[in-house]
C-alpha positions as CSV (number, residue, x, y, z in Angstrom):
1,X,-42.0,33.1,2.4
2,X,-39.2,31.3,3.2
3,X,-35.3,32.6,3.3
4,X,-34.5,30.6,0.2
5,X,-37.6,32.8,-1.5
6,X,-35.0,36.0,-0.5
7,X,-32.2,34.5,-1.8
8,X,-33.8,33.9,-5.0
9,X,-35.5,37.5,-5.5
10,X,-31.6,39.2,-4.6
11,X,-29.9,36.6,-7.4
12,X,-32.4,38.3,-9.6
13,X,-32.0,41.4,-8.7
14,X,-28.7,41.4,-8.7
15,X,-28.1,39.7,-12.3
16,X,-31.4,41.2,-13.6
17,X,-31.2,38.4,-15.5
18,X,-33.1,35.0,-14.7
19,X,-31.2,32.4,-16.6
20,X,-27.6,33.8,-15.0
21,X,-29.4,33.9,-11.8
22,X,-30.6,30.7,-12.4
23,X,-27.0,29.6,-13.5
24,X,-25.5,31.0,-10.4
25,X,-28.4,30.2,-7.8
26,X,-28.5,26.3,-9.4
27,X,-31.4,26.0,-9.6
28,X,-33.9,25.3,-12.7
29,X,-35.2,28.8,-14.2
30,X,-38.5,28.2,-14.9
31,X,-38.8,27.2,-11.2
32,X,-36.7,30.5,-10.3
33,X,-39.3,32.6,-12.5
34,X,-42.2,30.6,-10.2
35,X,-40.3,31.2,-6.5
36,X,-40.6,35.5,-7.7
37,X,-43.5,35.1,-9.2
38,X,-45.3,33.4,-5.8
39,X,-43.5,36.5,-3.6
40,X,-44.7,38.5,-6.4
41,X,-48.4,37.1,-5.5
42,X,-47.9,36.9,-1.9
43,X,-46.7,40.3,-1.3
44,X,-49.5,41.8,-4.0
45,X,-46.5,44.1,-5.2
46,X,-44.7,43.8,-8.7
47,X,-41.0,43.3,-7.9
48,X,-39.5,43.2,-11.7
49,X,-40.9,45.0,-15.2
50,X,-40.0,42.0,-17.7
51,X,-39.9,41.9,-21.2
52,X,-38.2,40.0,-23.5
53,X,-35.1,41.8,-24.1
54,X,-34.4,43.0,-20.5
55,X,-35.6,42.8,-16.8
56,X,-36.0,45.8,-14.7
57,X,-36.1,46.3,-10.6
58,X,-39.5,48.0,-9.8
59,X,-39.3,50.7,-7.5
60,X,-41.0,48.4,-4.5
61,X,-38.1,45.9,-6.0
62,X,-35.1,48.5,-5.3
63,X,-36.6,49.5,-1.8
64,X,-37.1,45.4,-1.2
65,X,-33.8,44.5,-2.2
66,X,-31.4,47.4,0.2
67,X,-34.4,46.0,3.4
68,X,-33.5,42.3,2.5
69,X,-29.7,42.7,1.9
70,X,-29.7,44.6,5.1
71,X,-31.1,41.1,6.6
72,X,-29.0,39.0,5.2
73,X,-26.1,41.4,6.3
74,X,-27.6,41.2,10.2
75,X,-27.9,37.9,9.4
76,X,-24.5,37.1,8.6
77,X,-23.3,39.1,11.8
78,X,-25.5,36.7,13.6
79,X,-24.0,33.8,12.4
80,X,-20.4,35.2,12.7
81,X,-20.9,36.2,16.6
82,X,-22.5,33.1,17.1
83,X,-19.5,31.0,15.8
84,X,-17.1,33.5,18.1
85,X,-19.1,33.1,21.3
86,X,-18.8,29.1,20.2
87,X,-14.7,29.7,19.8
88,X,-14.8,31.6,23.1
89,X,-14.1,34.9,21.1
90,X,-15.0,37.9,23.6
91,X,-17.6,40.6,22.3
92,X,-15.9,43.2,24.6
93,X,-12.2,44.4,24.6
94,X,-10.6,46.6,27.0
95,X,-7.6,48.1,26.2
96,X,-5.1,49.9,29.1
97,X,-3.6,53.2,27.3
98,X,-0.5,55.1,29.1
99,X,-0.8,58.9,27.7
100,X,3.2,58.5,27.5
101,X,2.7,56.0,24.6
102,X,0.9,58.4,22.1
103,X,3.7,57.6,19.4
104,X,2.0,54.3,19.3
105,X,-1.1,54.8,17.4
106,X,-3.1,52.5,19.5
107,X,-6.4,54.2,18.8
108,X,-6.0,54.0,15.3
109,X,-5.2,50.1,15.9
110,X,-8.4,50.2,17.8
111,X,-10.7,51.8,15.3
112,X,-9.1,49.1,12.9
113,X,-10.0,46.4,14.8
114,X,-13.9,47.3,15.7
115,X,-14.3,48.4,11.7
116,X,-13.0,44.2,11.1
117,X,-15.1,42.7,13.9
118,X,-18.0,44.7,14.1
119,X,-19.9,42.4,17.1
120,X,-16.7,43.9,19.2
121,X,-16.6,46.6,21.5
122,X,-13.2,48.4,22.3
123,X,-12.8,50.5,24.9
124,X,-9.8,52.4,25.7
125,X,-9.1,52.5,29.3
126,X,-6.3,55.1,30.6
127,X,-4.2,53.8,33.3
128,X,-0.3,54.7,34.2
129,X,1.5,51.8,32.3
130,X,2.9,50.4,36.0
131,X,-0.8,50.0,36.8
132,X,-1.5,47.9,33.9
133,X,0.1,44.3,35.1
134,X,-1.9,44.5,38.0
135,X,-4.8,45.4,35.8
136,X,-4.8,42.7,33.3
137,X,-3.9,39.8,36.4
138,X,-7.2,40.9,37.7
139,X,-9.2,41.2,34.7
140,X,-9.5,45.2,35.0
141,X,-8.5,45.4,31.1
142,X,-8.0,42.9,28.6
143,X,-4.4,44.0,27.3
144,X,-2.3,46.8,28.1
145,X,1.3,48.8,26.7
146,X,4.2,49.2,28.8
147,X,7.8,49.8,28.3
148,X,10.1,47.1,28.3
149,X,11.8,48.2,31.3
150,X,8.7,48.9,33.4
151,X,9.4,46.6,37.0
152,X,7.1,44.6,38.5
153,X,6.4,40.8,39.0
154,X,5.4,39.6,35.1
155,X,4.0,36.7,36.6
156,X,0.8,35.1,35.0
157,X,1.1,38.0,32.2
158,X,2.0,37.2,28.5
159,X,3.9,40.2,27.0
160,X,4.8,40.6,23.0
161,X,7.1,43.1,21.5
162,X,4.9,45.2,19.8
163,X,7.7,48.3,18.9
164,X,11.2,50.1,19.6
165,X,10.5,53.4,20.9
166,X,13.1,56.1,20.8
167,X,13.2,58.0,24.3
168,X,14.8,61.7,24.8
169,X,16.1,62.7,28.1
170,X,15.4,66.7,28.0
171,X,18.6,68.5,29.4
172,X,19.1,72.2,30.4
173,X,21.1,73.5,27.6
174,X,24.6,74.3,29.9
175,X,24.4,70.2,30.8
176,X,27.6,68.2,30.4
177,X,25.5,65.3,29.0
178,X,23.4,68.2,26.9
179,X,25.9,68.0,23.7
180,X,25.9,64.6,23.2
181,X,23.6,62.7,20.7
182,X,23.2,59.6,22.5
183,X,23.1,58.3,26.1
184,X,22.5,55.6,27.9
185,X,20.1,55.4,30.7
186,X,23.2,54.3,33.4
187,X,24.7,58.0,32.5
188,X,21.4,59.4,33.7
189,X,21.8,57.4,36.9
190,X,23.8,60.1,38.5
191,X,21.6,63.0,37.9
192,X,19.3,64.7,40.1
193,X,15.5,66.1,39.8
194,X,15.4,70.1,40.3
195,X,12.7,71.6,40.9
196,X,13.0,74.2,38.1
């Protein structure tokens, strides 16, 4: 048995027909109806009822053809993660996450991106977003999210605007400032932390 022999028997069992599958495999159907027909001898199992009006799985043919697509479907993750480790594509993905940045629904991202690369493993890592330059320059995680006006050297680190994120300063409600809709952060400046 050979992977072309697989090929042949889920063409057949997919158009339950051998001259479309035929048609669609290119190849000859009389020698598509001798490839099943050798499984069909090798395995000593009937894979298809045939008659002349209509061609039927078997129920060894049903179970056969979920096991073999599930081969072919490991087969073309092989290939695919072969191909990425060939591009330098990494199998592993570690993601910095600041608790503060839970408008940003970088989990749901996350689960996105496993569910379309399904070799890849994300893991979220939590770490205070002015930890997260350092982590990335030494390889702790892979990307991170910080604010825009996070300090620290940016040295060595590629950043991309990802989102505009609207910040609330929380004020005591007899504030000066408390009335007002907006503020910048430079009125803030003068303002001091209480402890209650």
């Amino acid at each position: 048995m050979e992977l072309r022999h697989l090929r042949y028997f889920l063409g057949v069992a997919e158009a339950l027909n051998f001259t479309r599958a035929a048609e669609k495999l290119r190849v000859a159907q009389p020698a598509l109806s001798r490839q099943i027909s050798d499984l069909e001898t090798e395995f000593g199992v009937r894979l298809f009822d045939r008659s002349t009006k209509r061609v039927q799985l078997t129920e060894a043919g049903r179970h056969f053809q979920k096991s073999v697509e599930k081969v072919f479907g490991q087969l073309d993750l092989a290939v695919t993660g072969m191909q990425q480790v060939a591009r330098g594509v990494p199998d592993r993905l570690k993601i910095g996450v600041d608790h503060s940045f839970s408008a940003i629904p970088i989990s749901a991202a996350a689960r996105d991106l496993r569910e379309g690369n399904p070799r890849l493993a994300v893991e979220l890592v939590e770490l205070p977003g002015y930890q997260q330059l350092d982590a990335v320059r030494a390889g702790v995680i892979d990307l991170g999210f910080v604010s825009g006006f996070l300090g620290g050297s940016r040295t060595g680190i590629e950043r991309h605007l990802i989102c505009h994120c609207r910040m609330m300063a929380l004020l005591p409600r007899g504030h000066a400032l408390a009335k007002r809709r907006l503020l910048r952060l430079a009125e803030l400046n003068a303002e001091t932390l209480g402890s209650g």
